[in-house]
N, C-alpha and C positions, 0 to 999 in steps of 0.2 A: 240799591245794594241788596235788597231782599229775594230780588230775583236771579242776581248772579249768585248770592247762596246758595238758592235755591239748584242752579244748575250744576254748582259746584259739588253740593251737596249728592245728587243726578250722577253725577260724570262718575262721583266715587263709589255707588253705589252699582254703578255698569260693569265698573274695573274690578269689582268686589266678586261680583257675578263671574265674570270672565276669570279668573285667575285660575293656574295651573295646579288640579289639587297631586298632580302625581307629574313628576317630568325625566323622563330616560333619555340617558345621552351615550352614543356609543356600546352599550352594553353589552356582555359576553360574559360567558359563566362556560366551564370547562370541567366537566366531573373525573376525577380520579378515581378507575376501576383496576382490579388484577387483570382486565384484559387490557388493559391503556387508556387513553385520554376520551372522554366522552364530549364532544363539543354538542351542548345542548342549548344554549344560545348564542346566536352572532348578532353585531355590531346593529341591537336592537334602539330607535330612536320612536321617540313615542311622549307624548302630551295629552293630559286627559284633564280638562274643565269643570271645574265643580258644578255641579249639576246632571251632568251630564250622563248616560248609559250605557257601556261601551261592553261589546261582546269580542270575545275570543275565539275565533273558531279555525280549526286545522286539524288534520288525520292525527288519528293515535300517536306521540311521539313527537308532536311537532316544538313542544315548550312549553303552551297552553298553560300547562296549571305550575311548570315550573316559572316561569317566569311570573303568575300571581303571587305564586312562596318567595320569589325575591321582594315583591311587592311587602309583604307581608313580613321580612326578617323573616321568613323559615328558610330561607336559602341563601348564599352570598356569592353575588359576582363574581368574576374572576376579574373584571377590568368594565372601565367605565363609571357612569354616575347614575346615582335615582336617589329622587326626594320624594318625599309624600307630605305634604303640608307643609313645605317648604323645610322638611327638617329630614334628618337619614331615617331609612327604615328601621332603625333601630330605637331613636326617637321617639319615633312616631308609636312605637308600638310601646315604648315604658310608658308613652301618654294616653295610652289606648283612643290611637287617631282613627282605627279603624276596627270592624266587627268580619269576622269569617266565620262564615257558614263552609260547611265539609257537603261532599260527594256522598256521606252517611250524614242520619241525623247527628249520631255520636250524644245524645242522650245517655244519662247515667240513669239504670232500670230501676235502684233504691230511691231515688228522688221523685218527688210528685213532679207535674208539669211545670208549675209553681217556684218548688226547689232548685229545679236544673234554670229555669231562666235567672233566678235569685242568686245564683253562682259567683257570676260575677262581680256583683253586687257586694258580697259578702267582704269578696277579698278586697274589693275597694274600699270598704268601711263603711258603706251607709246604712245609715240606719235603718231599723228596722219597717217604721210609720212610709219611708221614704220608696224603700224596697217592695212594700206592698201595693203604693202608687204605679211604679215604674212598672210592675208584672200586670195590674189591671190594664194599663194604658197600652202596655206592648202586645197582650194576649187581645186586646180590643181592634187593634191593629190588624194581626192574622189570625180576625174571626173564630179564637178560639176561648172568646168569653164563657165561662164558666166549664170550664173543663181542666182548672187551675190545680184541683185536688185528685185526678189523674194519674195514672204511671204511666211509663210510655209504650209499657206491650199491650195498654187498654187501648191506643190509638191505630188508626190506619198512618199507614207511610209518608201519607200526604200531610196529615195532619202534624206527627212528626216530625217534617221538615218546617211545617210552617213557625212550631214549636223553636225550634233550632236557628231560626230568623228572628225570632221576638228576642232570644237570648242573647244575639249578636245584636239587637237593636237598644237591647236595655240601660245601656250605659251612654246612649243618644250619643253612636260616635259620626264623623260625617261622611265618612266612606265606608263601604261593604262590598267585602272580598267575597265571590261565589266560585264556589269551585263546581261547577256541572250538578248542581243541589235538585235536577229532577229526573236525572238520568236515567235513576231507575225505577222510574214511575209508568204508570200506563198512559196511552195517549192520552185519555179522556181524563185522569187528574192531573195531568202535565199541563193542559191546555188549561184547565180552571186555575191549576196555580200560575200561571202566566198570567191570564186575567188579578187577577190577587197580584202579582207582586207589579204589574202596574199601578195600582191603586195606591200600591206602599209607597212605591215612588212621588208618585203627584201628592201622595198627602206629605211625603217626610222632606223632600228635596234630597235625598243623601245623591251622591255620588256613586256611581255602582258599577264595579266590573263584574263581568260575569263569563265564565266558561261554557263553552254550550258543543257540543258536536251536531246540534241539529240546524240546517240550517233556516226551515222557518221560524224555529225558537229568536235566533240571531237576531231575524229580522221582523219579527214581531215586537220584539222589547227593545229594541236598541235604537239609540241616534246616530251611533256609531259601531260598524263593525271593522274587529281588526284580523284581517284574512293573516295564517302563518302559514308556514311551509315548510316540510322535515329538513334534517340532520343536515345542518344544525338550523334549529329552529330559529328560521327571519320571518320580517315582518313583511308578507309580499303586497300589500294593498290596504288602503286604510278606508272604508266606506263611508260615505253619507247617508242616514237612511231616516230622509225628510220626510216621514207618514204622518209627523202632525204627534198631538196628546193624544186627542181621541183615538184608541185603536181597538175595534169590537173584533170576534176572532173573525168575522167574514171579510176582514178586510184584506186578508190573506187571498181572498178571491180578486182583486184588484187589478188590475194591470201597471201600477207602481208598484207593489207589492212585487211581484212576479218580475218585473223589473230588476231591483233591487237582488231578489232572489238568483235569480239568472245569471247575474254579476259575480256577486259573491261565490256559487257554484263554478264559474270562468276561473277566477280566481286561484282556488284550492286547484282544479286540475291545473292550469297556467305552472302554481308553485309546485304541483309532483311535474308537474314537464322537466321543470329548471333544475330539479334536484335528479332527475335521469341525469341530464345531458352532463351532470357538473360531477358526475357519482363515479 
């Protein structure tokens, strides 16, 4: 008996792993403008596995960070369905199911380092003893221990954003929204914060979509990429990109790496092919 427990106990803990923290069905969103109708997504289907790393990447215009805003309740469908933890985006977000990081730090310049991650905190109600915990442990996280008392025009960009991650993490939600958060970085702190926000990963387990136009970025951090393709923004390819935990940045020298890469680049031009022919 203690072994079928045991495996029962097993099997639900695989299903637990496995389950759908985000699931799109049929999806379309259609913006009303003075010059007419903006179809800015089509009939998007998409599943995304807790645990899991899943990047977005397509040309300027493709839906990208619109369709993260619907993720997110900043934006609403025109037709179709999406859950996020099995509940509406809307849900999800009076439950604070998830943390979004912005394309800018978006740091408040009056507040210490400290202050702005403790933001959220506040309006939740936690206490104060609690609140100091939760900025130690999240500033410990993106290596920005002791730099708590801070402003944020005392920091580099880099730092900033890492700040603006701890913020989004403080309230330990299980998913994190990226909107393209090293865009406008230099290669050389783009690549150290890509190192860094793997580590976030393997330590925290969240779920993590992420916007990226770069495509080694994609395929550095992801288990999953999800190729789009313009007006109106579909989903033309969804990747596997099986490199393992370990990922040092040379591994980009690889010929899976490179792989992977090649594809994904197929991909994006493939999807501007189909939107000639169909335009």
């Amino acid at each position: 008996m203690a072994v079928v427990a045991l495996q029962q106990k097993t099997r639900a803990a695989a299903d637990l792993a496995r389950r759908n923290v985000i699931e799109v069905k049929d999806l379309s969103l259609v913006f009303q403008t003075s010059d007419g109708p903006v179809n800015a997504l089509s009939n998007i289907d998409l599943e995304v596995e807790a645990g899991e790393f899943v990047s977005f990447i397509g040309p300027s215009g493709c839906g990208k960070t619109t369709l993260l805003r619907v993720i997110a309740d900043l934006e609403q469908p025109t037709s179709g369905a999406i859950t996020v933890n099995g509940m509406s985006p809307s849900e999800a977000r009076e439950k604070r199911a998830y943390g979004y990081v912005f394309q800018a730090a978006a740091l408040y310049p009056w507040r210490t380092i400290s202050g702005n991650i403790s933001l959220p905190l506040e309006v939740m109600g936690i206490s104060k003893e609690e609140r100091r915990q939760r900025i130690a442990r999240n500033l410990e996280l993106v290596n920005l221990s002791g730099f708590e008392k801070k402003f944020p025009w005392q920091l580099s960009g880099g730092m900033q954003q890492r700040a603006s991650i701890a913020r989004a993490l403080s309230f330990d939600p299980d998913l994190l929204l990226m909107d393209e958060p090293f865009g406008a970085l230099d290669e050389i702190v783009r690549d150290h914060l890509n190192e860094q926000l793997l580590k976030l990963w393997a330590k925290t387990q969240k779920t993590v979509i992420f916007v990226t136009h770069s495509i080694p970025e994609a395929v550095f951090l992801s288990t999953k990429i999800v190729v789009m393709s313009p007006r109106p923004g579909r989903i033309h390819e969804i990747i596997d990109c099986d490199l393992g935990a370990e990922r040092p940045l040379d591994i980009r020298e690889t010929p899976k790496f490179l792989e992977i890469a090649h594809r994904v680049r197929e991909g994006l031009r493939h999807g501007h092919s189909y939107d000639e022919v169909h335009a």
